[in-house]
PyMOL Python script that loads the backbone (N, CA, C, O; Angstrom):
from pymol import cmd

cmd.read_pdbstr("""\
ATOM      1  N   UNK A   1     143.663-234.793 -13.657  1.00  0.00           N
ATOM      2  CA  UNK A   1     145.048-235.097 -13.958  1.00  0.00           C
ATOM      3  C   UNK A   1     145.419-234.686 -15.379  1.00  0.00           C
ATOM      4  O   UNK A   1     146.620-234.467 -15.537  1.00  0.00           O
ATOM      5  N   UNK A   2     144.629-234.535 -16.449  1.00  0.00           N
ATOM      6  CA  UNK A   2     144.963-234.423 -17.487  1.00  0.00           C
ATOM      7  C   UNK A   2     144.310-232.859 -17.783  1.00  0.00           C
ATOM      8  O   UNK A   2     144.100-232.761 -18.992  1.00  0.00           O
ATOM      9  N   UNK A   3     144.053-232.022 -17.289  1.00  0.00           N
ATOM     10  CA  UNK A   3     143.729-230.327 -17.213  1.00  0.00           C
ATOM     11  C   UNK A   3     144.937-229.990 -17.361  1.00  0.00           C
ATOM     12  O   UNK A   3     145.892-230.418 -16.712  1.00  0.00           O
ATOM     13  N   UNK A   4     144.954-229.084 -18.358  1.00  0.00           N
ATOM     14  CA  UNK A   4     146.236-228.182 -18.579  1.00  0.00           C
ATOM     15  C   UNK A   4     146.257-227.422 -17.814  1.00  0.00           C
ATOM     16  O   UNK A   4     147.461-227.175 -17.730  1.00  0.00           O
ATOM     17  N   UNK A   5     145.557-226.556 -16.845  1.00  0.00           N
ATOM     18  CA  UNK A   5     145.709-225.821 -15.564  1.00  0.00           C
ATOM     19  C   UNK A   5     145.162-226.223 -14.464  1.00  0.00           C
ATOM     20  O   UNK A   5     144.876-225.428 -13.569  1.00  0.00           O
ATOM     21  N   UNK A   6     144.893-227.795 -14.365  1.00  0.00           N
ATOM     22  CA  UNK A   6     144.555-228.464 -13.000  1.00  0.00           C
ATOM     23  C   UNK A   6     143.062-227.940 -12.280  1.00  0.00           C
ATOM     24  O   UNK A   6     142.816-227.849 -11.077  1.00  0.00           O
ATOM     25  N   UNK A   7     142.168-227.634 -13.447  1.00  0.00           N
ATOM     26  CA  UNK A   7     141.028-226.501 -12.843  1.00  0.00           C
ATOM     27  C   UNK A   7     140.233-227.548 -12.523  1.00  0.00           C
ATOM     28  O   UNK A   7     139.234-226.994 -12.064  1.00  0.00           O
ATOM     29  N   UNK A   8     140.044-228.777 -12.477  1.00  0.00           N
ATOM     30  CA  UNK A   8     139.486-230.078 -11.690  1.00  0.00           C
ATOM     31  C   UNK A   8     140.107-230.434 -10.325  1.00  0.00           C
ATOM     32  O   UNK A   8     139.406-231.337  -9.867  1.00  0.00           O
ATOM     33  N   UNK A   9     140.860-230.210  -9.673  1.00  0.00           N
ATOM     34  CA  UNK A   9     142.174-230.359  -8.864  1.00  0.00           C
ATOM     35  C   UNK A   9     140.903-230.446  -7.568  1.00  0.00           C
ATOM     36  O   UNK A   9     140.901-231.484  -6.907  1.00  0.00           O
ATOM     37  N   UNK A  10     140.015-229.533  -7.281  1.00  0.00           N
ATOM     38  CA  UNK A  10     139.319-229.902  -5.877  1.00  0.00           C
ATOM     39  C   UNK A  10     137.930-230.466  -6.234  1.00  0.00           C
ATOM     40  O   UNK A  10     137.062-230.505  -5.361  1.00  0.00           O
ATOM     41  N   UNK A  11     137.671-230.932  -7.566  1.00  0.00           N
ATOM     42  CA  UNK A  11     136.401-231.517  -7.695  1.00  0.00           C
ATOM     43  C   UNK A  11     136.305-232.646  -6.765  1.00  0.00           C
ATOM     44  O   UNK A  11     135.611-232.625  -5.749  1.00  0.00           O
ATOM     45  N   UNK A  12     136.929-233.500  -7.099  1.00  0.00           N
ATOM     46  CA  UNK A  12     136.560-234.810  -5.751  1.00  0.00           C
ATOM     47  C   UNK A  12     136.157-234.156  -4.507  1.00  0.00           C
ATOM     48  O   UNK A  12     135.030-234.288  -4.032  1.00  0.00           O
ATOM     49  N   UNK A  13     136.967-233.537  -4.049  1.00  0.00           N
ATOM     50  CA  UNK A  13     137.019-233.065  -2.670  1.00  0.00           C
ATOM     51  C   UNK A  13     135.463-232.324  -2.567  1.00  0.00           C
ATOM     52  O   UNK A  13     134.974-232.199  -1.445  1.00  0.00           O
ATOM     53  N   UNK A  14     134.906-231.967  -3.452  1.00  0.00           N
ATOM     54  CA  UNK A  14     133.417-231.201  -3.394  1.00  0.00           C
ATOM     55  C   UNK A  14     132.633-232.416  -3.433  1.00  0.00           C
ATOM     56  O   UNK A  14     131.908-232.591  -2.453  1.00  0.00           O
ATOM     57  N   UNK A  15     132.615-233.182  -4.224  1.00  0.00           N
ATOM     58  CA  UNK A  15     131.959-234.168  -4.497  1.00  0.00           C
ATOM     59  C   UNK A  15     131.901-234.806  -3.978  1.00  0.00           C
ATOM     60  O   UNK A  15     130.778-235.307  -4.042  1.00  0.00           O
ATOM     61  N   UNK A  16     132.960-235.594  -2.844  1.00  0.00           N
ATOM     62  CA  UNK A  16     133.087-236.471  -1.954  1.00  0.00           C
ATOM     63  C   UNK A  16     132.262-235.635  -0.620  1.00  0.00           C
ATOM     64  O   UNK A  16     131.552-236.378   0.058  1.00  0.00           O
ATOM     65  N   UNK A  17     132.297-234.461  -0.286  1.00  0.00           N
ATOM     66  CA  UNK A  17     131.749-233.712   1.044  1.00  0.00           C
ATOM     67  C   UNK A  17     130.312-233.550   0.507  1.00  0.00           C
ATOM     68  O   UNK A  17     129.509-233.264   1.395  1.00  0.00           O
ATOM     69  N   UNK A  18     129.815-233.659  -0.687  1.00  0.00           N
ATOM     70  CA  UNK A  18     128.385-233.675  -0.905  1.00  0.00           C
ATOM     71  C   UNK A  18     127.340-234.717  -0.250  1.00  0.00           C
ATOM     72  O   UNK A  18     126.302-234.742   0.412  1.00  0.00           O
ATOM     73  N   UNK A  19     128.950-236.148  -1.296  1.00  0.00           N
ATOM     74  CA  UNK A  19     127.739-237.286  -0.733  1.00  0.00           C
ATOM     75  C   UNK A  19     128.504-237.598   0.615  1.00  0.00           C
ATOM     76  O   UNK A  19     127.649-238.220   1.246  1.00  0.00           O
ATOM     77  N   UNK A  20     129.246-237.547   1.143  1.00  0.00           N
ATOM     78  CA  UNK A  20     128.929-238.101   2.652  1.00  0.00           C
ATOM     79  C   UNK A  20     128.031-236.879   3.210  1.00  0.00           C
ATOM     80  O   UNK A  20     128.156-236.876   4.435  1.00  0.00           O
ATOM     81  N   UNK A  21     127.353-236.056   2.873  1.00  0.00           N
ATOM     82  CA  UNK A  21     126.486-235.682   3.852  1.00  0.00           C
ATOM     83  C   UNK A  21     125.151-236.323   3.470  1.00  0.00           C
ATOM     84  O   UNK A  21     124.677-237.105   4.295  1.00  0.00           O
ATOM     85  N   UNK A  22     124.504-236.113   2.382  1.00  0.00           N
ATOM     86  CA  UNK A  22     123.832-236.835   1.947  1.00  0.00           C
ATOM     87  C   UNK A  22     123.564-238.504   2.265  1.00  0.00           C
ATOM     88  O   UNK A  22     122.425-238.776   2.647  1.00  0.00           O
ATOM     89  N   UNK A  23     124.423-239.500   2.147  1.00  0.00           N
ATOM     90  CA  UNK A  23     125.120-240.472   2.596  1.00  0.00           C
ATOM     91  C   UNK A  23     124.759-240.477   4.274  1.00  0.00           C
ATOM     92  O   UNK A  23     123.979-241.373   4.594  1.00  0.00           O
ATOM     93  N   UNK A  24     125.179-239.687   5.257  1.00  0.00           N
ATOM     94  CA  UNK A  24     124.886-239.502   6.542  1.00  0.00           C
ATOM     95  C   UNK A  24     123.771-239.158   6.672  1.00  0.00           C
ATOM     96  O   UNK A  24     123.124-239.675   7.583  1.00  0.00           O
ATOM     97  N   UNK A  25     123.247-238.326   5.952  1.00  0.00           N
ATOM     98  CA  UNK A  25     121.408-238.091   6.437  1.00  0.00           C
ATOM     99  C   UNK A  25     120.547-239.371   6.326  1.00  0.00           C
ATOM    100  O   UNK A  25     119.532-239.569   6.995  1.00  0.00           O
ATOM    101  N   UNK A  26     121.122-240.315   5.303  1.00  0.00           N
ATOM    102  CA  UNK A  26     120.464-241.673   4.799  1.00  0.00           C
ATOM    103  C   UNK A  26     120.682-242.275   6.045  1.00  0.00           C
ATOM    104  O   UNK A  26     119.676-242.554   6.697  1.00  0.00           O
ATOM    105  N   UNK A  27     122.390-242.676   6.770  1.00  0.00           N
ATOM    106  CA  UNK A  27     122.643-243.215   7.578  1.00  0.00           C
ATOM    107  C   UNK A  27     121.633-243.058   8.969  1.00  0.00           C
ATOM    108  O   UNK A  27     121.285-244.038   9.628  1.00  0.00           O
ATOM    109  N   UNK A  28     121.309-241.927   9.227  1.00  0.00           N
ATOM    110  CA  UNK A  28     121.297-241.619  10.511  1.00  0.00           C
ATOM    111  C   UNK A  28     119.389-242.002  10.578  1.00  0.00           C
ATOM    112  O   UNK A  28     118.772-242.627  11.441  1.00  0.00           O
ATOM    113  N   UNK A  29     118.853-241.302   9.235  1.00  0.00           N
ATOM    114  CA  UNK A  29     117.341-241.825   9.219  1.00  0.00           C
ATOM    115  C   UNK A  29     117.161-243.503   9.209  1.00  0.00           C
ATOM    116  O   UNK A  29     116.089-244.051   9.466  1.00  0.00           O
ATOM    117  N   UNK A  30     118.258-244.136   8.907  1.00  0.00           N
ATOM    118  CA  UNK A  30     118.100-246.152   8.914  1.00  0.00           C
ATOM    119  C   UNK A  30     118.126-245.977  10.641  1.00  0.00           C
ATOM    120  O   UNK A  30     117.176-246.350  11.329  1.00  0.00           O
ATOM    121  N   UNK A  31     119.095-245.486  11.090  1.00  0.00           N
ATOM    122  CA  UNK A  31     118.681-245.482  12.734  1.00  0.00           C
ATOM    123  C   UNK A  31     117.955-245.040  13.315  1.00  0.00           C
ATOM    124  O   UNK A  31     117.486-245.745  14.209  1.00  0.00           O
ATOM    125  N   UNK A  32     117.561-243.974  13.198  1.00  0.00           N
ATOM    126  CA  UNK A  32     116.111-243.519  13.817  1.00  0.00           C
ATOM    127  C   UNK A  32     115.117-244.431  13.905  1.00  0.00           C
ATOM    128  O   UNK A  32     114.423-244.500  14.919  1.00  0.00           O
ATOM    129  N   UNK A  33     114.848-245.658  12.290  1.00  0.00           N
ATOM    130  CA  UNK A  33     113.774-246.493  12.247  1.00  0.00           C
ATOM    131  C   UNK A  33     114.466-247.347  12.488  1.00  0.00           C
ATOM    132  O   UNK A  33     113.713-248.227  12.071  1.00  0.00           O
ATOM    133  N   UNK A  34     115.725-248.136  12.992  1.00  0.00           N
ATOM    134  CA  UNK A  34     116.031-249.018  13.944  1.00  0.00           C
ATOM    135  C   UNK A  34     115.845-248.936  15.343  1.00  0.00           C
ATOM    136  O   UNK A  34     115.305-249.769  16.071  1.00  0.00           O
ATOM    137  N   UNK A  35     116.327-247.894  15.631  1.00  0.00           N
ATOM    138  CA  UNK A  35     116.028-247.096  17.341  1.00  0.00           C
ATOM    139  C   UNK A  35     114.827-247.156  17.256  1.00  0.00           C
ATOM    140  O   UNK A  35     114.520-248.008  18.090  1.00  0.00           O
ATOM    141  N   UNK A  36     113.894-246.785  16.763  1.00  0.00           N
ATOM    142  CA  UNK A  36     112.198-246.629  16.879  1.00  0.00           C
ATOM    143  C   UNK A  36     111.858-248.466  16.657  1.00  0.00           C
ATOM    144  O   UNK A  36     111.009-248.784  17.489  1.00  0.00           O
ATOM    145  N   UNK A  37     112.151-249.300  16.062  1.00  0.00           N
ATOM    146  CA  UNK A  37     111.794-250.433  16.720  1.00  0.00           C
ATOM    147  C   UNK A  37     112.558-251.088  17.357  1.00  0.00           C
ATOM    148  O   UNK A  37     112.083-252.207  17.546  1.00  0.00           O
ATOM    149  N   UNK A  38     113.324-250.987  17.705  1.00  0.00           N
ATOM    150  CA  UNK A  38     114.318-251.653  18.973  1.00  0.00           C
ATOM    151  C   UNK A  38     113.386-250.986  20.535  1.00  0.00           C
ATOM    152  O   UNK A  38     113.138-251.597  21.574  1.00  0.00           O
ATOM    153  N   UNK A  39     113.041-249.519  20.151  1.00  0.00           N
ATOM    154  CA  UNK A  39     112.539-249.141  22.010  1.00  0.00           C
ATOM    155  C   UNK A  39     110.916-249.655  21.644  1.00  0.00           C
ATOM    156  O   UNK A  39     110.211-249.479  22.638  1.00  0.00           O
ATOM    157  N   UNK A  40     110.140-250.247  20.471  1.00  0.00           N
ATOM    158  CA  UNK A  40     109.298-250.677  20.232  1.00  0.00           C
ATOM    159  C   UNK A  40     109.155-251.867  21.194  1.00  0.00           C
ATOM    160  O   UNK A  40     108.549-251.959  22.261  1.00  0.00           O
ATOM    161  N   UNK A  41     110.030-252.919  20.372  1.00  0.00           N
ATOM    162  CA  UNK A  41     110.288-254.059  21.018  1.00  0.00           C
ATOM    163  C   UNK A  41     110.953-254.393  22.610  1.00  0.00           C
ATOM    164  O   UNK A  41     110.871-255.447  23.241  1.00  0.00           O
ATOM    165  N   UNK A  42     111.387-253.570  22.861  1.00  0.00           N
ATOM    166  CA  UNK A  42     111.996-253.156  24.392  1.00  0.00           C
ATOM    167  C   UNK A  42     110.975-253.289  25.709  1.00  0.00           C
ATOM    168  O   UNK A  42     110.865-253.953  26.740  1.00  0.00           O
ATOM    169  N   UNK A  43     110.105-251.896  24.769  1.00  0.00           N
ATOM    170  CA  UNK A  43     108.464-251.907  25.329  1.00  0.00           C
ATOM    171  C   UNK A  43     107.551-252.692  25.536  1.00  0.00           C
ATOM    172  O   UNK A  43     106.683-252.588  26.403  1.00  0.00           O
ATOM    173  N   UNK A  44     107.699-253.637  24.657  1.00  0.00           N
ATOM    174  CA  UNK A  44     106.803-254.977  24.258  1.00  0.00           C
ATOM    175  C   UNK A  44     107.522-255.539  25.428  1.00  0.00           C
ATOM    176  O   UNK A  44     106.770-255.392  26.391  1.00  0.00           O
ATOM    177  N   UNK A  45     108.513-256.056  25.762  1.00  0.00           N
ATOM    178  CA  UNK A  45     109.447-256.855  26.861  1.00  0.00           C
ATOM    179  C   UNK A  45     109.350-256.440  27.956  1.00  0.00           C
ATOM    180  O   UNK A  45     109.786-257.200  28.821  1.00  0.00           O
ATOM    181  N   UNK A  46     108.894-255.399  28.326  1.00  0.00           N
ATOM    182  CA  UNK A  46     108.831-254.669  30.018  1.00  0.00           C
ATOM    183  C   UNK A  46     110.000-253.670  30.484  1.00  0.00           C
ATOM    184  O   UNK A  46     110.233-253.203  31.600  1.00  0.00           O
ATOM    185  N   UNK A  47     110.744-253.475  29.089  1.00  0.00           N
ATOM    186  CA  UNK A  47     111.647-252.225  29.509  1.00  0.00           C
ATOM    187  C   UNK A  47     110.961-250.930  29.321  1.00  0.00           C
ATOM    188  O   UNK A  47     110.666-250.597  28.173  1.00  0.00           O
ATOM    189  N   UNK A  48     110.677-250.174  30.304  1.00  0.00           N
ATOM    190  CA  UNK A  48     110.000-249.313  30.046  1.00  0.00           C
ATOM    191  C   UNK A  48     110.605-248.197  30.674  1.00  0.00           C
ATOM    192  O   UNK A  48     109.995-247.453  31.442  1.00  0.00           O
ATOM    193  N   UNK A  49     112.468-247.996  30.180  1.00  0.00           N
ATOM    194  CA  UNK A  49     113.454-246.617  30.784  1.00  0.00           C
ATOM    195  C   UNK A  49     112.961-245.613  29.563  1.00  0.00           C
ATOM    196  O   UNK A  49     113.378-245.495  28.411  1.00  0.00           O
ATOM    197  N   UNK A  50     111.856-244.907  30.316  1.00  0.00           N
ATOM    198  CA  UNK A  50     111.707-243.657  28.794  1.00  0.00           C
ATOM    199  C   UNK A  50     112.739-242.571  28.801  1.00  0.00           C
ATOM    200  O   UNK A  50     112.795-241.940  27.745  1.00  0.00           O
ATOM    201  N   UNK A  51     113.474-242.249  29.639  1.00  0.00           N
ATOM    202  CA  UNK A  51     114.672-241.538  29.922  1.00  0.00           C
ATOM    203  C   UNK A  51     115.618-242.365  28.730  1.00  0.00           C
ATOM    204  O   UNK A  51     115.798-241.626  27.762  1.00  0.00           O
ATOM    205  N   UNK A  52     115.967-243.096  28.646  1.00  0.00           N
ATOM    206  CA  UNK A  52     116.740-243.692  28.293  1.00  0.00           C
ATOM    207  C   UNK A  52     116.375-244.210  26.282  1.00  0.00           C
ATOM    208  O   UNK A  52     116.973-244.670  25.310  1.00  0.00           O
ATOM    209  N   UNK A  53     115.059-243.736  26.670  1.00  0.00           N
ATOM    210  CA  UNK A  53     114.465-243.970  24.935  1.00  0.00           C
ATOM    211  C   UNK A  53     114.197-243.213  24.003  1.00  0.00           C
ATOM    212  O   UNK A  53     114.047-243.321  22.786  1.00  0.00           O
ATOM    213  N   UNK A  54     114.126-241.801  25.336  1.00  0.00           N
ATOM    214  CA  UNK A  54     114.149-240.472  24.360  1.00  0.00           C
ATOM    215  C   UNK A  54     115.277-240.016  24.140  1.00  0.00           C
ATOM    216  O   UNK A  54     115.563-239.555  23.035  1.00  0.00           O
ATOM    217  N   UNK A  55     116.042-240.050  25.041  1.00  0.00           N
ATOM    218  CA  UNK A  55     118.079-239.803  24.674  1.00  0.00           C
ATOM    219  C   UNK A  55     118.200-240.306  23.779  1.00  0.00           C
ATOM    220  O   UNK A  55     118.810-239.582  22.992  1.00  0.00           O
ATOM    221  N   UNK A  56     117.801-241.812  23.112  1.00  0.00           N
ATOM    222  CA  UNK A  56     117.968-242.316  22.198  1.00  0.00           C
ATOM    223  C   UNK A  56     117.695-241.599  20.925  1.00  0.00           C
ATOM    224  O   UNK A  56     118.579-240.995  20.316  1.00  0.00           O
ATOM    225  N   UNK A  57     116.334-241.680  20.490  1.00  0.00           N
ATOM    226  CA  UNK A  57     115.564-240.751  19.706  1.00  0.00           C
ATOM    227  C   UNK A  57     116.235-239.802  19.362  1.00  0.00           C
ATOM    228  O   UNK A  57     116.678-239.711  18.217  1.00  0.00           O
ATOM    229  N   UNK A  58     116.523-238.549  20.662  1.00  0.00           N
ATOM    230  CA  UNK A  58     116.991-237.034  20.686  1.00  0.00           C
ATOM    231  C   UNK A  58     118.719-237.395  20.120  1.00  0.00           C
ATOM    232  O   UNK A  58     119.499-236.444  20.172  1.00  0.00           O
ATOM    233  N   UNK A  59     119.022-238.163  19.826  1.00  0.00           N
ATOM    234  CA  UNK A  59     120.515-237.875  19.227  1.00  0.00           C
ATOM    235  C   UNK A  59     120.122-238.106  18.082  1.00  0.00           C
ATOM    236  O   UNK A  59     120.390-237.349  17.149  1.00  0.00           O
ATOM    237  N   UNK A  60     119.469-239.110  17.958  1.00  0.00           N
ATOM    238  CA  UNK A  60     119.106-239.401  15.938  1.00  0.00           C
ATOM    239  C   UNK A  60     118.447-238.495  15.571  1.00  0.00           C
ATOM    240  O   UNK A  60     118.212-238.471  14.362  1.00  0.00           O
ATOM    241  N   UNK A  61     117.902-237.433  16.397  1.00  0.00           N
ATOM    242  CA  UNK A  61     116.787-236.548  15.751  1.00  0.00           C
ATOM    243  C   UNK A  61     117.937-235.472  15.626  1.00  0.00           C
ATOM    244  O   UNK A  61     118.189-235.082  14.486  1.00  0.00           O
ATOM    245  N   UNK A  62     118.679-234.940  16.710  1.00  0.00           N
ATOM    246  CA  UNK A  62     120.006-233.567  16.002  1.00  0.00           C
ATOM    247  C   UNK A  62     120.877-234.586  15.481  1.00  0.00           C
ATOM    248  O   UNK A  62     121.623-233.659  15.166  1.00  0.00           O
ATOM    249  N   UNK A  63     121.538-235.677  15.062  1.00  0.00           N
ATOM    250  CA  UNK A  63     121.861-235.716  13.963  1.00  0.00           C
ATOM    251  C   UNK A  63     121.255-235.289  12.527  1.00  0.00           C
ATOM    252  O   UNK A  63     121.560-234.318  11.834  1.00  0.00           O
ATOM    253  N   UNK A  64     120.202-236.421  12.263  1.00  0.00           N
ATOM    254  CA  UNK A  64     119.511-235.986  11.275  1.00  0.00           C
ATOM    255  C   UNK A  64     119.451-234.292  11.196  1.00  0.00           C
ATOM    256  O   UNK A  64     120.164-233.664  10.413  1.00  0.00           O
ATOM    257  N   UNK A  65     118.803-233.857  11.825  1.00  0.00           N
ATOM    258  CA  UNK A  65     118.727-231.811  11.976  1.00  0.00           C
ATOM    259  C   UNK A  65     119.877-231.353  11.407  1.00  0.00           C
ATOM    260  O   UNK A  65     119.885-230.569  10.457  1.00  0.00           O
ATOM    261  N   UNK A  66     120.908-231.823  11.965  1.00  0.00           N
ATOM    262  CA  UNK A  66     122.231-230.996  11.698  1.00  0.00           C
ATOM    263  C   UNK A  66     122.134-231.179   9.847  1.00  0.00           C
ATOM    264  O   UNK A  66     122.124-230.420   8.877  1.00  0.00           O
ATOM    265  N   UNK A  67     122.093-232.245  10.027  1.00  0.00           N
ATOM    266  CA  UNK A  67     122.072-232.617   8.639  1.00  0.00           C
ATOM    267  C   UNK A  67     121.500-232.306   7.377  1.00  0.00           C
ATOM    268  O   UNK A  67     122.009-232.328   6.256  1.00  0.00           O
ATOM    269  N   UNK A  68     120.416-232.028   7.730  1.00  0.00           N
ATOM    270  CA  UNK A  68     119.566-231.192   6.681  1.00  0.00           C
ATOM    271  C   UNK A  68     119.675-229.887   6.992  1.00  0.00           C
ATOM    272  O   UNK A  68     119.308-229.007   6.213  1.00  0.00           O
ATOM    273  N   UNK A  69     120.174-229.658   8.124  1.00  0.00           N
ATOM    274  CA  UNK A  69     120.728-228.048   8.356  1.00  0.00           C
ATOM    275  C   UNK A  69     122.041-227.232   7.186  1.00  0.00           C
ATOM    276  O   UNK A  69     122.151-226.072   6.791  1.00  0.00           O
ATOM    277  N   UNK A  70     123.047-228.753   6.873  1.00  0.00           N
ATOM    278  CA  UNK A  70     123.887-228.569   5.999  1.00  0.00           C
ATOM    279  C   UNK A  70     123.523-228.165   4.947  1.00  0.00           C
ATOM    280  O   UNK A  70     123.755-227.087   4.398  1.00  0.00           O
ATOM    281  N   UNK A  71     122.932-229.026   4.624  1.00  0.00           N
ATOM    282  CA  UNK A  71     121.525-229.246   2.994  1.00  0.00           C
ATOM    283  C   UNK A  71     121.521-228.229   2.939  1.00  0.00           C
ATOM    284  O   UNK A  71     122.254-227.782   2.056  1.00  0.00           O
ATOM    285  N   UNK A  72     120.652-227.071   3.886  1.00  0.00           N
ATOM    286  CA  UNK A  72     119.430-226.217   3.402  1.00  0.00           C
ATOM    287  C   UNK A  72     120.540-224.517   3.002  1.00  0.00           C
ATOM    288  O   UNK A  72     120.675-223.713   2.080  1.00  0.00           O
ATOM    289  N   UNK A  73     121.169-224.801   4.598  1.00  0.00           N
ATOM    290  CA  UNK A  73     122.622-223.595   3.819  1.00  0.00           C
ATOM    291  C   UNK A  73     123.713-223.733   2.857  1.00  0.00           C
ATOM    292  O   UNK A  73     124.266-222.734   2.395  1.00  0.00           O
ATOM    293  N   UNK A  74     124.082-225.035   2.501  1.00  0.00           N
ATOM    294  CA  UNK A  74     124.834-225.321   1.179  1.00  0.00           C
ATOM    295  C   UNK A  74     124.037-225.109  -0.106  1.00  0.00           C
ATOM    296  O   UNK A  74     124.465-224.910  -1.243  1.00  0.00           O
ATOM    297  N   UNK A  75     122.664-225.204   0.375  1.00  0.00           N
ATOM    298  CA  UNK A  75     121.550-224.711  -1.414  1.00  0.00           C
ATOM    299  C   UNK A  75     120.802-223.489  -1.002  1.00  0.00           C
ATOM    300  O   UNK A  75     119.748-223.230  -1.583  1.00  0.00           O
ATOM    301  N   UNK A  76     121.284-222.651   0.022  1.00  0.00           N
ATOM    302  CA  UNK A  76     120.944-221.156   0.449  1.00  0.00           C
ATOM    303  C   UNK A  76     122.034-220.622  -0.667  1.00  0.00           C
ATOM    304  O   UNK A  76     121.496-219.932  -1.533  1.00  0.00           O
ATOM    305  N   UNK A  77     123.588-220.815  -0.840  1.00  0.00           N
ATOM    306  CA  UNK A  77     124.342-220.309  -1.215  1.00  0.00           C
ATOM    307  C   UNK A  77     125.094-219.215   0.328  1.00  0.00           C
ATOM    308  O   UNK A  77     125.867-218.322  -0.020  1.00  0.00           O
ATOM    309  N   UNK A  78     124.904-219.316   1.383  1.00  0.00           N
ATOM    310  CA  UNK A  78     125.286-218.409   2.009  1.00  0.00           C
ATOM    311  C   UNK A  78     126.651-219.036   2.532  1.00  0.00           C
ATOM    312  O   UNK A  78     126.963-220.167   2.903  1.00  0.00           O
ATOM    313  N   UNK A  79     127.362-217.783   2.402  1.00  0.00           N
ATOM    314  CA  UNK A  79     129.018-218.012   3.043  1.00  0.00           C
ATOM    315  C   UNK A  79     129.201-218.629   4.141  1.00  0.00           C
ATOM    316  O   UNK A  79     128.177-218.886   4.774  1.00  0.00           O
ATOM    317  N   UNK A  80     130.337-219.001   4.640  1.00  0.00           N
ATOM    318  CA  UNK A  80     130.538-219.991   6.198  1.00  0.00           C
ATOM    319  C   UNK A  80     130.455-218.576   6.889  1.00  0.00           C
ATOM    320  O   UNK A  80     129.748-218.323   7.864  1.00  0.00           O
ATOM    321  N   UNK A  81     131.357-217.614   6.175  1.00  0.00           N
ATOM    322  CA  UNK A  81     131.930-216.240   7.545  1.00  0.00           C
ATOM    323  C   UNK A  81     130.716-216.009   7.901  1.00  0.00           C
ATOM    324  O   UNK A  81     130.588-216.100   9.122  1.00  0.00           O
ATOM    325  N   UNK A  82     129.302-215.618   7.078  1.00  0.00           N
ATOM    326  CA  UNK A  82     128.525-214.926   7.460  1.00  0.00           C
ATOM    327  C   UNK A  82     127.484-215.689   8.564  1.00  0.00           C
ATOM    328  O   UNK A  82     126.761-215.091   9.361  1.00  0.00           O
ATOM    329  N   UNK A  83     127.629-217.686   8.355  1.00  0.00           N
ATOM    330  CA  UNK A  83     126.947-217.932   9.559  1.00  0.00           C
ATOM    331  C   UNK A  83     128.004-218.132  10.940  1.00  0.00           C
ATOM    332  O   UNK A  83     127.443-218.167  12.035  1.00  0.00           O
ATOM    333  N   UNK A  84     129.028-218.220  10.915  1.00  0.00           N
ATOM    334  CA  UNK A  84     129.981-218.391  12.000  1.00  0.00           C
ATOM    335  C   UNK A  84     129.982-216.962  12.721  1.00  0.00           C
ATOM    336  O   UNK A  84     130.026-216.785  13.939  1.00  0.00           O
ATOM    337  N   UNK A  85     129.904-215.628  11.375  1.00  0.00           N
ATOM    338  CA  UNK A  85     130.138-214.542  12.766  1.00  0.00           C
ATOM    339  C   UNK A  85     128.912-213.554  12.911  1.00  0.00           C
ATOM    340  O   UNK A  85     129.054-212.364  13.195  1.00  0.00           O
ATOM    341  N   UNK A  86     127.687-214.172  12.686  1.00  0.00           N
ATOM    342  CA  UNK A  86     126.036-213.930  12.729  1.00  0.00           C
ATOM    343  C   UNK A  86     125.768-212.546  11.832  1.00  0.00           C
ATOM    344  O   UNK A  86     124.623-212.117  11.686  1.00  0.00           O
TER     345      UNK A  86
END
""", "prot")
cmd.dss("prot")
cmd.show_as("cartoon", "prot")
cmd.util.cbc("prot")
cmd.orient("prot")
């Protein structure tokens, strides 16, 4: 607000898309080790839908993925065009 040519004007906006990804990779690994003892304890009880425990798993696992997928091409430096049009 106080830049004589506003050259701060999209810092938040970088800064804020940093840490919610960051922020979401944290999120999604607390569930993975909630999901991993919830189908723990499930198991222990006689629920034993493994269909139903690896679906579980397999979404927290491509979340997380995607996620460090962001990571690894935002500190590659490589352009969006060049992974969107291969």
């Amino acid at each position: 607000m106080l830049a004589r040519r506003r050259e701060y004007l999209y810092l938040g906006g970088l800064l804020s898309s940093g840490v919610s990804i960051y922020l979401g990779l944290l999120v999604f690994v607390g569930y993975m080790i909630v999901d991993t003892q919830d189908i723990i304890e499930k198991a222990h009880l006689g629920d034993l839908d493994y269909v139903k425990h690896a679906l579980t798993l397999f979404t927290d696992f491509v979340a997380v993925f995607v996620r460090i997928l962001i990571i690894m091409v935002s500190q590659a430096g490589i352009p969006d065009k060049a992974i969107f049009n291969g």
